[in-house]
PDB file of the backbone (N, CA, C, O) and the ligand in Angstrom, with CONECT records:
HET     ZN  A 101       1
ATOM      1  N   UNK A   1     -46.804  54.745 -20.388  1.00  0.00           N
ATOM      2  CA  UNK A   1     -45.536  55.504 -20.399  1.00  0.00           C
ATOM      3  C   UNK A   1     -44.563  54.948 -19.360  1.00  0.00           C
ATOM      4  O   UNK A   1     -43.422  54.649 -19.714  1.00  0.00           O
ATOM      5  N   UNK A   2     -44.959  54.795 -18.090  1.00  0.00           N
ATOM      6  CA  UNK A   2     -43.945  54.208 -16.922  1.00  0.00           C
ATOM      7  C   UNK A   2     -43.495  52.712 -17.534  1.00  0.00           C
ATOM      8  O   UNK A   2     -42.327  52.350 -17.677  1.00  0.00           O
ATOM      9  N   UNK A   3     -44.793  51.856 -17.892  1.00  0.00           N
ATOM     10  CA  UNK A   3     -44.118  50.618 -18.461  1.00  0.00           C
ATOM     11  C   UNK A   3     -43.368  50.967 -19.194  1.00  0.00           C
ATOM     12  O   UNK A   3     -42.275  50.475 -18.912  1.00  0.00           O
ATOM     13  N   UNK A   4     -43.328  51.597 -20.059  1.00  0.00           N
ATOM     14  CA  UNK A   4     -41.796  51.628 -21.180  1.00  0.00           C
ATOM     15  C   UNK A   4     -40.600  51.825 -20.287  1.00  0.00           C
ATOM     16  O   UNK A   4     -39.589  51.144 -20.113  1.00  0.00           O
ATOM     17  N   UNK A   5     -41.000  52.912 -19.794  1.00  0.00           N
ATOM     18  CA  UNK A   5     -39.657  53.545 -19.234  1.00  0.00           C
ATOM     19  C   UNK A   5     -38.975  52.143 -18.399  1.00  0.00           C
ATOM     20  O   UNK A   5     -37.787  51.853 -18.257  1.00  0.00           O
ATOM     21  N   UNK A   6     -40.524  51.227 -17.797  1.00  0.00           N
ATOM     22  CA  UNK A   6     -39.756  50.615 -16.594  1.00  0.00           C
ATOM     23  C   UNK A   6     -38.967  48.975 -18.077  1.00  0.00           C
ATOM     24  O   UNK A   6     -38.090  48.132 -17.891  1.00  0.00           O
ATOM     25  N   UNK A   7     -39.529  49.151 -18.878  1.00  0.00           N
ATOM     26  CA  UNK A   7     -39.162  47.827 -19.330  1.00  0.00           C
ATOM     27  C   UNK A   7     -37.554  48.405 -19.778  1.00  0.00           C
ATOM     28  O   UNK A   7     -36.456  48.088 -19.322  1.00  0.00           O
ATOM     29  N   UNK A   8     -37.900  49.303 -20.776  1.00  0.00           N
ATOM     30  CA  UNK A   8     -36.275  49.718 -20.772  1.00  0.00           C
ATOM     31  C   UNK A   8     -35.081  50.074 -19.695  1.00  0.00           C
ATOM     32  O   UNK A   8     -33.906  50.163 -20.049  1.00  0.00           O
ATOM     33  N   UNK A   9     -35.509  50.263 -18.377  1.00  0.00           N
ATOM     34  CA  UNK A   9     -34.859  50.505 -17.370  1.00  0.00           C
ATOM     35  C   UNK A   9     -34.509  48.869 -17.119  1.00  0.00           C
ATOM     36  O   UNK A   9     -33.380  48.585 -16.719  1.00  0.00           O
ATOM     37  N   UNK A  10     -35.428  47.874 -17.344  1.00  0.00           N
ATOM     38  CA  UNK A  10     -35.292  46.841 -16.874  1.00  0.00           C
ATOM     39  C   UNK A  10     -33.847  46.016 -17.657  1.00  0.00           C
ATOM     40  O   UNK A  10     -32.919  45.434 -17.096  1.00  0.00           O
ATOM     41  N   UNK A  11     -34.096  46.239 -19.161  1.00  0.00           N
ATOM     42  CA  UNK A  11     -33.451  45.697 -20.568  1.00  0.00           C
ATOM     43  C   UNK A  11     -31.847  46.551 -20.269  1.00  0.00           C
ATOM     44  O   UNK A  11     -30.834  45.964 -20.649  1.00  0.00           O
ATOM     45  N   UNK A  12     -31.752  47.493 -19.800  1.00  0.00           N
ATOM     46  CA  UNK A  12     -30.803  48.201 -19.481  1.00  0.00           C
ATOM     47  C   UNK A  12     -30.080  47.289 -18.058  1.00  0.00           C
ATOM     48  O   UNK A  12     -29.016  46.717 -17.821  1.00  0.00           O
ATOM     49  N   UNK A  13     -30.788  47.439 -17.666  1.00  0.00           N
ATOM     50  CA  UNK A  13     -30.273  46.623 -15.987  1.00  0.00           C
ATOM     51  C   UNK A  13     -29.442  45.263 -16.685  1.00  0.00           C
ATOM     52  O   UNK A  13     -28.212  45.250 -16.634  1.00  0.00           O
ATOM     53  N   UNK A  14     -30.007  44.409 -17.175  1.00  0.00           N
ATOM     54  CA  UNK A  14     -29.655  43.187 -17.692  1.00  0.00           C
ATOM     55  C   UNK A  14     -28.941  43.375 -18.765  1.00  0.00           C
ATOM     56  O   UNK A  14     -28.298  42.334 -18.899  1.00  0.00           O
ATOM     57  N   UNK A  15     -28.673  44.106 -19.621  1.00  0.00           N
ATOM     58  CA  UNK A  15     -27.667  44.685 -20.261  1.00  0.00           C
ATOM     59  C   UNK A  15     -26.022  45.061 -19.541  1.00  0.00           C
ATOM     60  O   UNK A  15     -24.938  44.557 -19.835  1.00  0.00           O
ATOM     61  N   UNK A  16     -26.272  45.886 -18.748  1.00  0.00           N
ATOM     62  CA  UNK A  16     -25.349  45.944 -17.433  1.00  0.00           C
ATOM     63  C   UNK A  16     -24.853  44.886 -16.838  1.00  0.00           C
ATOM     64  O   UNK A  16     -23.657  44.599 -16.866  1.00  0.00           O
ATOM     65  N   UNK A  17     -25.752  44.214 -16.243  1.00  0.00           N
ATOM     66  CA  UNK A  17     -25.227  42.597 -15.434  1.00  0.00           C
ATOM     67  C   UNK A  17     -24.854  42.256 -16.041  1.00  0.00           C
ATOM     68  O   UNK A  17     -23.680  42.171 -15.680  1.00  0.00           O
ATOM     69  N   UNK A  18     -25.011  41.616 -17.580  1.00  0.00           N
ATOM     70  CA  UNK A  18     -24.567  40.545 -18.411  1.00  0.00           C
ATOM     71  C   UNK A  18     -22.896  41.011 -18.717  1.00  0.00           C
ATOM     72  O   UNK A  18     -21.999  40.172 -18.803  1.00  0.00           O
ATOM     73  N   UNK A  19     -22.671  42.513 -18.861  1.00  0.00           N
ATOM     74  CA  UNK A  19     -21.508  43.456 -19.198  1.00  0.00           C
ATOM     75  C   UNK A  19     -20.928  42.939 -18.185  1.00  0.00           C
ATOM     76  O   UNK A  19     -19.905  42.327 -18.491  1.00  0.00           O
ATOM     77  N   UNK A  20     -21.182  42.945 -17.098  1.00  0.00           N
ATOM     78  CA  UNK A  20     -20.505  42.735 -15.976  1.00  0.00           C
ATOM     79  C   UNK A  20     -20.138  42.015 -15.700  1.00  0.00           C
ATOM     80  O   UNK A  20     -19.081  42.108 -15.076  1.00  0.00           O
ATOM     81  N   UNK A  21     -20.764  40.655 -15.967  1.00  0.00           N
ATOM     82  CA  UNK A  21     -20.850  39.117 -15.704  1.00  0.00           C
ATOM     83  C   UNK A  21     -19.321  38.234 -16.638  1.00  0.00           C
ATOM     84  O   UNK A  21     -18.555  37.344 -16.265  1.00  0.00           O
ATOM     85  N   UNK A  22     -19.415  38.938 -17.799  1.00  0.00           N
ATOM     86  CA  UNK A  22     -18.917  38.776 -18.936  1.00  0.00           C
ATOM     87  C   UNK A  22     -17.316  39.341 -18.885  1.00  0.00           C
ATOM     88  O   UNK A  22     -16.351  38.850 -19.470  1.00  0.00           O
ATOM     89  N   UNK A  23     -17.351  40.717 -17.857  1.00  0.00           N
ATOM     90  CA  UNK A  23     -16.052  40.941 -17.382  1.00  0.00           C
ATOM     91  C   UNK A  23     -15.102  40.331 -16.099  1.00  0.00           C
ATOM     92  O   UNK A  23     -13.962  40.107 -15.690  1.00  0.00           O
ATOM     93  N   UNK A  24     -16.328  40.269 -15.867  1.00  0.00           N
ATOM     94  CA  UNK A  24     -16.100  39.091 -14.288  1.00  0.00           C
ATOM     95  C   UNK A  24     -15.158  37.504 -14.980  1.00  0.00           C
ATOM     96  O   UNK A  24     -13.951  37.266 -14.926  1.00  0.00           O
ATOM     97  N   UNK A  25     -16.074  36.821 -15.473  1.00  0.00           N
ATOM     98  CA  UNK A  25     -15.667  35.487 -16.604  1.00  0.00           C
ATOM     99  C   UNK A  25     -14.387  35.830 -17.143  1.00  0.00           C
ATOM    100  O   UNK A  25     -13.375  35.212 -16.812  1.00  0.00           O
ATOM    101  N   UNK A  26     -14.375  36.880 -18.038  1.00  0.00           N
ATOM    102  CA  UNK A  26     -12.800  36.976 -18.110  1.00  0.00           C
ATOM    103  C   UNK A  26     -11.846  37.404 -17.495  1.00  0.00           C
ATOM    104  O   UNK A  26     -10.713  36.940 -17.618  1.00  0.00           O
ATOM    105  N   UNK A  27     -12.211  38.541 -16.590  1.00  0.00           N
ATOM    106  CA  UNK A  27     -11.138  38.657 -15.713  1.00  0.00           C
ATOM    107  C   UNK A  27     -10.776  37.283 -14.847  1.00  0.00           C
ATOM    108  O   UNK A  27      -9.595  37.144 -14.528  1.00  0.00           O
ATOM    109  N   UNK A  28     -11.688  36.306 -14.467  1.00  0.00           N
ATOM    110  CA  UNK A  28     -11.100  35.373 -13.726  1.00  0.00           C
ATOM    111  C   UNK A  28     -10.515  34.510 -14.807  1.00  0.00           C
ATOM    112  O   UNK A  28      -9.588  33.906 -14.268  1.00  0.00           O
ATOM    113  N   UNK A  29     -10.610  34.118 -16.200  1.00  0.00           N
ATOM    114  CA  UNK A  29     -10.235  33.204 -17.051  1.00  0.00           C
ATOM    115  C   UNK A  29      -8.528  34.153 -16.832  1.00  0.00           C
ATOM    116  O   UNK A  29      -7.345  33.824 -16.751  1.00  0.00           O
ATOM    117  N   UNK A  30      -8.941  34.821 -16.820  1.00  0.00           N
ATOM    118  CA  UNK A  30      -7.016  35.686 -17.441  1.00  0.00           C
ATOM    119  C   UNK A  30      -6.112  35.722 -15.827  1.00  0.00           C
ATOM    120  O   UNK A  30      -4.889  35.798 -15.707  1.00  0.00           O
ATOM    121  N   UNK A  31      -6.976  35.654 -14.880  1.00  0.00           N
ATOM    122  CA  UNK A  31      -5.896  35.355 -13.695  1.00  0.00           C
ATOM    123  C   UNK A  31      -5.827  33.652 -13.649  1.00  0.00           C
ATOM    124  O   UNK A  31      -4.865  33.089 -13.126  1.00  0.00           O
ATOM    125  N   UNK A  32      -6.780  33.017 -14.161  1.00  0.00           N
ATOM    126  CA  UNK A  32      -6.358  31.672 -14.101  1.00  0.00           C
ATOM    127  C   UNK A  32      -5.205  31.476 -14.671  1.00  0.00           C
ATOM    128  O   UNK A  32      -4.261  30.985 -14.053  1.00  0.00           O
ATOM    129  N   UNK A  33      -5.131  31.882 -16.076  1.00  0.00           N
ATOM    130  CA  UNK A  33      -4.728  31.650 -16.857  1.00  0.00           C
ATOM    131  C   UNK A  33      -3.008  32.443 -16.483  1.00  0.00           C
ATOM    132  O   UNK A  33      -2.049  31.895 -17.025  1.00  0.00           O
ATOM    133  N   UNK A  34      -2.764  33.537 -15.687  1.00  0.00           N
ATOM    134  CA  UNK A  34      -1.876  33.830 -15.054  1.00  0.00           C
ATOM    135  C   UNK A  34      -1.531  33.018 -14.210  1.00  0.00           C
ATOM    136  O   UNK A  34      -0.346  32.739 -14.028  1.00  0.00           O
ATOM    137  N   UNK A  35      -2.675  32.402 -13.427  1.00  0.00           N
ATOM    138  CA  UNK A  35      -2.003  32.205 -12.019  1.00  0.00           C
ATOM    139  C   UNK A  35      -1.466  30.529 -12.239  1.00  0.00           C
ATOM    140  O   UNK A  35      -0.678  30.074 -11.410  1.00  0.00           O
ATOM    141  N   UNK A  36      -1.880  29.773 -13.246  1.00  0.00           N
ATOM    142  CA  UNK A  36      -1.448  28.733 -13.899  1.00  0.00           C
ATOM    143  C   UNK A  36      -0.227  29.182 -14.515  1.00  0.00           C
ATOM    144  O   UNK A  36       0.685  28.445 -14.139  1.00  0.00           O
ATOM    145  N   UNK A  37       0.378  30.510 -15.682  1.00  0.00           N
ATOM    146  CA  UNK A  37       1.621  30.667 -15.958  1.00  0.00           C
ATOM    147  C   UNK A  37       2.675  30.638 -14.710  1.00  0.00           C
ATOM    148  O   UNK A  37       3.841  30.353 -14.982  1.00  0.00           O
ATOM    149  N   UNK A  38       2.361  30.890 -13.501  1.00  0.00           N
ATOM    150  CA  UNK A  38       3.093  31.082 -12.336  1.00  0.00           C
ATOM    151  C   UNK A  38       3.856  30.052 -11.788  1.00  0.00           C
ATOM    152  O   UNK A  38       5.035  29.934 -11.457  1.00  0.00           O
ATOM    153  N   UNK A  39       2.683  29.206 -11.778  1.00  0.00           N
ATOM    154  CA  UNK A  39       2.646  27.670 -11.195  1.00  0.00           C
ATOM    155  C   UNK A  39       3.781  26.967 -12.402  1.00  0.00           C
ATOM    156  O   UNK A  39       4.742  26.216 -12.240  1.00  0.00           O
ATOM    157  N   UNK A  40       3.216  27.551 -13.585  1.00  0.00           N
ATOM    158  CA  UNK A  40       3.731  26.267 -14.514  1.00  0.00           C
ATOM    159  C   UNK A  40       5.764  27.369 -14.039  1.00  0.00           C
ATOM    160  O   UNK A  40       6.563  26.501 -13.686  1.00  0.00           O
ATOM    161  N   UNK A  41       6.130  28.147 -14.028  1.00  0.00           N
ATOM    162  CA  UNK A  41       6.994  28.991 -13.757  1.00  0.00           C
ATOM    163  C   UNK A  41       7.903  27.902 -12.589  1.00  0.00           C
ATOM    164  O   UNK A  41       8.793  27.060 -12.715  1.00  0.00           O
ATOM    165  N   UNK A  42       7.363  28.288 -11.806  1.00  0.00           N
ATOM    166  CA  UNK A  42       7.453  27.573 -10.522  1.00  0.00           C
ATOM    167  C   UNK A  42       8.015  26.256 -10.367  1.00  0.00           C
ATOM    168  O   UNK A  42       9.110  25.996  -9.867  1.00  0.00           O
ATOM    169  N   UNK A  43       7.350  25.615 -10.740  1.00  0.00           N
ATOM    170  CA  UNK A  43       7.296  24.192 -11.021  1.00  0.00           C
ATOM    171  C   UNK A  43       8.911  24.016 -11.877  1.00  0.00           C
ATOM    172  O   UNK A  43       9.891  23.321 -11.611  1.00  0.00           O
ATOM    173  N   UNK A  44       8.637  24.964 -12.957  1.00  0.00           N
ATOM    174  CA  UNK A  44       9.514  24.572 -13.743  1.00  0.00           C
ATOM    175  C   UNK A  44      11.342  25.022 -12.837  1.00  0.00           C
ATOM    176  O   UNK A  44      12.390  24.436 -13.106  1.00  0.00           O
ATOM    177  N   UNK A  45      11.218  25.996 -11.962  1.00  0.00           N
ATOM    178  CA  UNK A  45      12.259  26.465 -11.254  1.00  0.00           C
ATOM    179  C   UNK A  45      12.706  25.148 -10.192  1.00  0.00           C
ATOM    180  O   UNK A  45      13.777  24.573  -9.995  1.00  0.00           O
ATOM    181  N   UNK A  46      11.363  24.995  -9.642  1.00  0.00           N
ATOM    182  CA  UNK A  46      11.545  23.721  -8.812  1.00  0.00           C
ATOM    183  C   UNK A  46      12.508  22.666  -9.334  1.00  0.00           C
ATOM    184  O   UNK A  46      13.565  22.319  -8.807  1.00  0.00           O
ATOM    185  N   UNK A  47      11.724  22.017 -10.951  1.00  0.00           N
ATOM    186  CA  UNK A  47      12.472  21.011 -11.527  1.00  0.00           C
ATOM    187  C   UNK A  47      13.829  21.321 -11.891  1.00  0.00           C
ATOM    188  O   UNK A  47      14.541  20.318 -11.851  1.00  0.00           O
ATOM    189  N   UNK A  48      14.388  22.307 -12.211  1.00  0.00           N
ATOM    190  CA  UNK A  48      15.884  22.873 -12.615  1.00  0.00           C
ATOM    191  C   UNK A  48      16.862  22.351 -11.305  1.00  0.00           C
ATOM    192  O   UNK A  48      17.871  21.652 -11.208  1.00  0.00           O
ATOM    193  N   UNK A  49      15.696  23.335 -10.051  1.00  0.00           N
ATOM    194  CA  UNK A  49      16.509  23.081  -9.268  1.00  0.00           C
ATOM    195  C   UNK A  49      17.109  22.036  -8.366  1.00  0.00           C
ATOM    196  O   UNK A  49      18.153  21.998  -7.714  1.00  0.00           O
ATOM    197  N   UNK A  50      15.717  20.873  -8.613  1.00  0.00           N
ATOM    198  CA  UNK A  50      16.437  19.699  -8.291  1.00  0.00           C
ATOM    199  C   UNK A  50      16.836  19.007  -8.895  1.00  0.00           C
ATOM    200  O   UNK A  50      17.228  17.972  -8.358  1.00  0.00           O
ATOM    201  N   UNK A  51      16.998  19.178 -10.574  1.00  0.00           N
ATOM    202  CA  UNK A  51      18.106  18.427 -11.612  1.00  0.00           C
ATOM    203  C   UNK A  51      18.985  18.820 -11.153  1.00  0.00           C
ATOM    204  O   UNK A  51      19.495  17.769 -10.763  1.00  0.00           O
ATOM    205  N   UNK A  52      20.010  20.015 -10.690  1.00  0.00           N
ATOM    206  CA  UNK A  52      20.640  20.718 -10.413  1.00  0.00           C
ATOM    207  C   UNK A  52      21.707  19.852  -9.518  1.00  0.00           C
ATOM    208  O   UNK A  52      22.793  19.383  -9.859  1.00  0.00           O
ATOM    209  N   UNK A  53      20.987  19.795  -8.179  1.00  0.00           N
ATOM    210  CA  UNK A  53      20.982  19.200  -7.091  1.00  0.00           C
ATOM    211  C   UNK A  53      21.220  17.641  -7.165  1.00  0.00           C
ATOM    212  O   UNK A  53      22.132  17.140  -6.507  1.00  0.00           O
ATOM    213  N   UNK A  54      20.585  17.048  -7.786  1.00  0.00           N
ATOM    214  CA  UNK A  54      21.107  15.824  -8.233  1.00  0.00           C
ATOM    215  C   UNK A  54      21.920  15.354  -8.741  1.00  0.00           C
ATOM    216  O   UNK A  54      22.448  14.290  -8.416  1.00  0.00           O
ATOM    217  N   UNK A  55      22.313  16.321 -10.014  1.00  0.00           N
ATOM    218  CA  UNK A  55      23.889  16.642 -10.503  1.00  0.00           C
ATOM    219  C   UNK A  55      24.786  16.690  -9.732  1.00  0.00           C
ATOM    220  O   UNK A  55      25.681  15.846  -9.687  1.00  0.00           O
ATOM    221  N   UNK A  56      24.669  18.055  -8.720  1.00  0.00           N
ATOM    222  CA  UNK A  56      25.419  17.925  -7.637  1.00  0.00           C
ATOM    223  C   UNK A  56      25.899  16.753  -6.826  1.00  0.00           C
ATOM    224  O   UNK A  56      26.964  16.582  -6.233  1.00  0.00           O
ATOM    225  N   UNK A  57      24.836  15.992  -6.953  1.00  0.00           N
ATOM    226  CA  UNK A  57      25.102  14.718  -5.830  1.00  0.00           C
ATOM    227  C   UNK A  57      25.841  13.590  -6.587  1.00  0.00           C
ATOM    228  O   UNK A  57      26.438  12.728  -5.942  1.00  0.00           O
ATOM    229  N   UNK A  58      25.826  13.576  -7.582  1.00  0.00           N
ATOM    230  CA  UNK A  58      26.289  12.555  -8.379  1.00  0.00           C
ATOM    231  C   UNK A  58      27.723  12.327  -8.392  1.00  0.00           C
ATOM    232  O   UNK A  58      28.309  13.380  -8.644  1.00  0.00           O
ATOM    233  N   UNK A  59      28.472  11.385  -8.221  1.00  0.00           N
ATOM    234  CA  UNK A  59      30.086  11.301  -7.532  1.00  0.00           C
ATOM    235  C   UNK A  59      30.395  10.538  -8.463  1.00  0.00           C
ATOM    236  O   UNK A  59      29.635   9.796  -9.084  1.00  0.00           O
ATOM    237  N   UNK A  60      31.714  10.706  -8.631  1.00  0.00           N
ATOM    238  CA  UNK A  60      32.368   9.199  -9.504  1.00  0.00           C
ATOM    239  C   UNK A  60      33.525   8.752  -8.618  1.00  0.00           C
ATOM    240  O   UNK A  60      34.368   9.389  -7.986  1.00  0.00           O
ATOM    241  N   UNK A  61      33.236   7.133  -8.817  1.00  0.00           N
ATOM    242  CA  UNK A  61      33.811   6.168  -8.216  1.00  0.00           C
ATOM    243  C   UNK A  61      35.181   6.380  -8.515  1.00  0.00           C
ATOM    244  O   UNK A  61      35.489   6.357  -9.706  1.00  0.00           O
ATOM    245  N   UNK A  62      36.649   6.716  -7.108  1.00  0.00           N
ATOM    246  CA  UNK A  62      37.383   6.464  -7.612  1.00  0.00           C
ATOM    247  C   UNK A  62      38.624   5.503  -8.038  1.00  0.00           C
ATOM    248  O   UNK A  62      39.839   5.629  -8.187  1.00  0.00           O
ATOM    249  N   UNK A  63      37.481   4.294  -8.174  1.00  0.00           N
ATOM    250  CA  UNK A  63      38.334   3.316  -8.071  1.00  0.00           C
ATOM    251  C   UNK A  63      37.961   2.598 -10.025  1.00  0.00           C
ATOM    252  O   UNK A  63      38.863   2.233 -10.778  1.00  0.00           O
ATOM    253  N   UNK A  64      36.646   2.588 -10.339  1.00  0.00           N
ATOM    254  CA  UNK A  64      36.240   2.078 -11.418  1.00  0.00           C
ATOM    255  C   UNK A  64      35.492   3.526 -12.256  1.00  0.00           C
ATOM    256  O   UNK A  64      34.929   3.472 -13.350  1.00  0.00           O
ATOM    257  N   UNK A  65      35.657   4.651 -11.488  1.00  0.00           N
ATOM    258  CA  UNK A  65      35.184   5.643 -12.909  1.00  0.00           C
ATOM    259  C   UNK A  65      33.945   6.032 -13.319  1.00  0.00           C
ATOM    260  O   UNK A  65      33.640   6.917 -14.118  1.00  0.00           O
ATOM    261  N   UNK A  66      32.794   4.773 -12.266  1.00  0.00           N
ATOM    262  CA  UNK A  66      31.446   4.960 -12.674  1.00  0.00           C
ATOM    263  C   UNK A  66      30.621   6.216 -11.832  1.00  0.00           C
ATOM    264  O   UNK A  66      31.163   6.867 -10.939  1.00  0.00           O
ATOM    265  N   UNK A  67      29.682   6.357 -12.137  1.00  0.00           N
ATOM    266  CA  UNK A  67      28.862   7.259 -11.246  1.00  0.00           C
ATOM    267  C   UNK A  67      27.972   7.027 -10.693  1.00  0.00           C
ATOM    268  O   UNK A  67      26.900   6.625 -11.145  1.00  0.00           O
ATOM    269  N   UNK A  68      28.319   7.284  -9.380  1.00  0.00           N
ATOM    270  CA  UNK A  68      27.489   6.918  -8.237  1.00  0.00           C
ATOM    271  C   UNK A  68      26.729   7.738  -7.762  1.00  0.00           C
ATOM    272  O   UNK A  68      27.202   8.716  -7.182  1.00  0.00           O
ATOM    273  N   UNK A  69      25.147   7.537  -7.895  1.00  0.00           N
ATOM    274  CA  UNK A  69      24.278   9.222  -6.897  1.00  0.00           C
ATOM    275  C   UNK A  69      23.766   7.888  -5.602  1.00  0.00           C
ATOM    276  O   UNK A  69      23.428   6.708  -5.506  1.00  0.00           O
ATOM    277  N   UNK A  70      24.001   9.036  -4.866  1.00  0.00           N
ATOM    278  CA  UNK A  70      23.946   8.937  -2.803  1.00  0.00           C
ATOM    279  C   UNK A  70      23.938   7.620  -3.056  1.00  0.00           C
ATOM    280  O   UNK A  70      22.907   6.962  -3.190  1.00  0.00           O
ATOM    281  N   UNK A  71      25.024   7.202  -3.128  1.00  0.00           N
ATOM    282  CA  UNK A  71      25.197   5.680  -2.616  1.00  0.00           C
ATOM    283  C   UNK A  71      26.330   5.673  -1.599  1.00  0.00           C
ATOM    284  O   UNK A  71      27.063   6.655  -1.719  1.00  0.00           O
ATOM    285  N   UNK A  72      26.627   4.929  -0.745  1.00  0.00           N
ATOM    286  CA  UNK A  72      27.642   4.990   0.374  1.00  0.00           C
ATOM    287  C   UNK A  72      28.410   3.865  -0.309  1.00  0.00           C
ATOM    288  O   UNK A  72      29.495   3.657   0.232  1.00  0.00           O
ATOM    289  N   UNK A  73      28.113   3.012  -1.450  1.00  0.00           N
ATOM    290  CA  UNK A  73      29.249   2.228  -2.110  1.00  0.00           C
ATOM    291  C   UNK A  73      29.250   2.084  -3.260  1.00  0.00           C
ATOM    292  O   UNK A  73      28.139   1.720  -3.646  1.00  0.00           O
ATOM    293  N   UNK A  74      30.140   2.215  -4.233  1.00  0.00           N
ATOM    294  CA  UNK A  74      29.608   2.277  -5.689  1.00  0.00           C
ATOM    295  C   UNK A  74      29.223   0.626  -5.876  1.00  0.00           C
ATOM    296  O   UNK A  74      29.658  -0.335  -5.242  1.00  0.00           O
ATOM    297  N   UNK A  75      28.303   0.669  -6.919  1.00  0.00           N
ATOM    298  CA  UNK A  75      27.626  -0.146  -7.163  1.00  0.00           C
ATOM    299  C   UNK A  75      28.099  -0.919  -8.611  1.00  0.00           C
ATOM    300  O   UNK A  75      27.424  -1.599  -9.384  1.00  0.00           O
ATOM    301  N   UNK A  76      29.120  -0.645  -8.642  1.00  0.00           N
ATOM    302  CA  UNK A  76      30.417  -1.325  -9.693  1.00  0.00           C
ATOM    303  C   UNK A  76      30.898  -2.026  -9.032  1.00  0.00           C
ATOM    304  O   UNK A  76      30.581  -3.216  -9.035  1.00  0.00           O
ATOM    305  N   UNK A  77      32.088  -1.389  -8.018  1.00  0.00           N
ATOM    306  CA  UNK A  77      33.153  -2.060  -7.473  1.00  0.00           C
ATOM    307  C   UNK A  77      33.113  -2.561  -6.243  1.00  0.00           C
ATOM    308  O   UNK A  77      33.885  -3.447  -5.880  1.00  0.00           O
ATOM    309  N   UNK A  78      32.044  -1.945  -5.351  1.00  0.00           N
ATOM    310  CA  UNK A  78      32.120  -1.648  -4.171  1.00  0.00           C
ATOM    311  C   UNK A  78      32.556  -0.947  -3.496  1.00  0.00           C
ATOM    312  O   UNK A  78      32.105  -0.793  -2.361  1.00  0.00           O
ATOM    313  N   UNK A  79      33.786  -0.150  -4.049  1.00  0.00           N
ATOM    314  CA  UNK A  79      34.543   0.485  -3.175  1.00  0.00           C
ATOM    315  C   UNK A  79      33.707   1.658  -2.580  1.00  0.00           C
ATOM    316  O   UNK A  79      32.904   2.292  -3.265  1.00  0.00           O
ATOM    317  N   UNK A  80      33.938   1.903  -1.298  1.00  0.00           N
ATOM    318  CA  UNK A  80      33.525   3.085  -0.212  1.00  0.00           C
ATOM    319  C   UNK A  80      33.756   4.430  -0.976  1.00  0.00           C
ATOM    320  O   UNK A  80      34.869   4.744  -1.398  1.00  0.00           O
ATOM    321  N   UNK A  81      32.434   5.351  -1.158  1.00  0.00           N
ATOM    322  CA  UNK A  81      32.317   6.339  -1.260  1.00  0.00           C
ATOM    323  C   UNK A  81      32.585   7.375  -0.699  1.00  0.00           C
ATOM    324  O   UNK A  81      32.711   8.450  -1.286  1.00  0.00           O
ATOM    325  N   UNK A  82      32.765   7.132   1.019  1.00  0.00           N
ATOM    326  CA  UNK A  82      32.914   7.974   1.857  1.00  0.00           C
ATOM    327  C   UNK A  82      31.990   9.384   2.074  1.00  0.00           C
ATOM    328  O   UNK A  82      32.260  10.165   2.986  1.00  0.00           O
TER     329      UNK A  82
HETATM  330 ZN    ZN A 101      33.619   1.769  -8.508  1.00  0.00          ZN2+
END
């Protein structure tokens, strides 16, 4: 009689863990899987913001019209960027 009880107490136990184990696995797959949407978020704000910024920097020459990024001379004419 105790063996039963204890094997089913046992089959129960490991029933439990595995439940558990199994919520564990996905709860971490679904914050990965968040904490990767974040990153990829991120990243992607990052890249905007230094297309952005680069745009910004980008000058046109006003002597030949071309566009010059951070150059101190355009690379057409020469003329000084200032
Ligand atoms: Zn120029």
């Amino acid at each position: 009689m105790f063996g039963i009880l204890f094997a089913i107490f046992i089959v129960m136990f490991i029933g439990v863990a595995v439940s558990i184990g199994i919520g564990f696995w996905r709860t971490a797959q679904l914050s990965g899987k968040i904490f990767r949407g974040v990153e990829q978020a991120l990243d992607q704000q990052l890249n905007e913001q230094r297309a952005s910024g680069a745009a910004a920097q980008k000058l046109k020459c006003q002597h030949c019209g071309s566009t010059v990024v951070q150059a101190a001379k355009c690379p057409s004419c020469g003329a000084d960027m200032g």
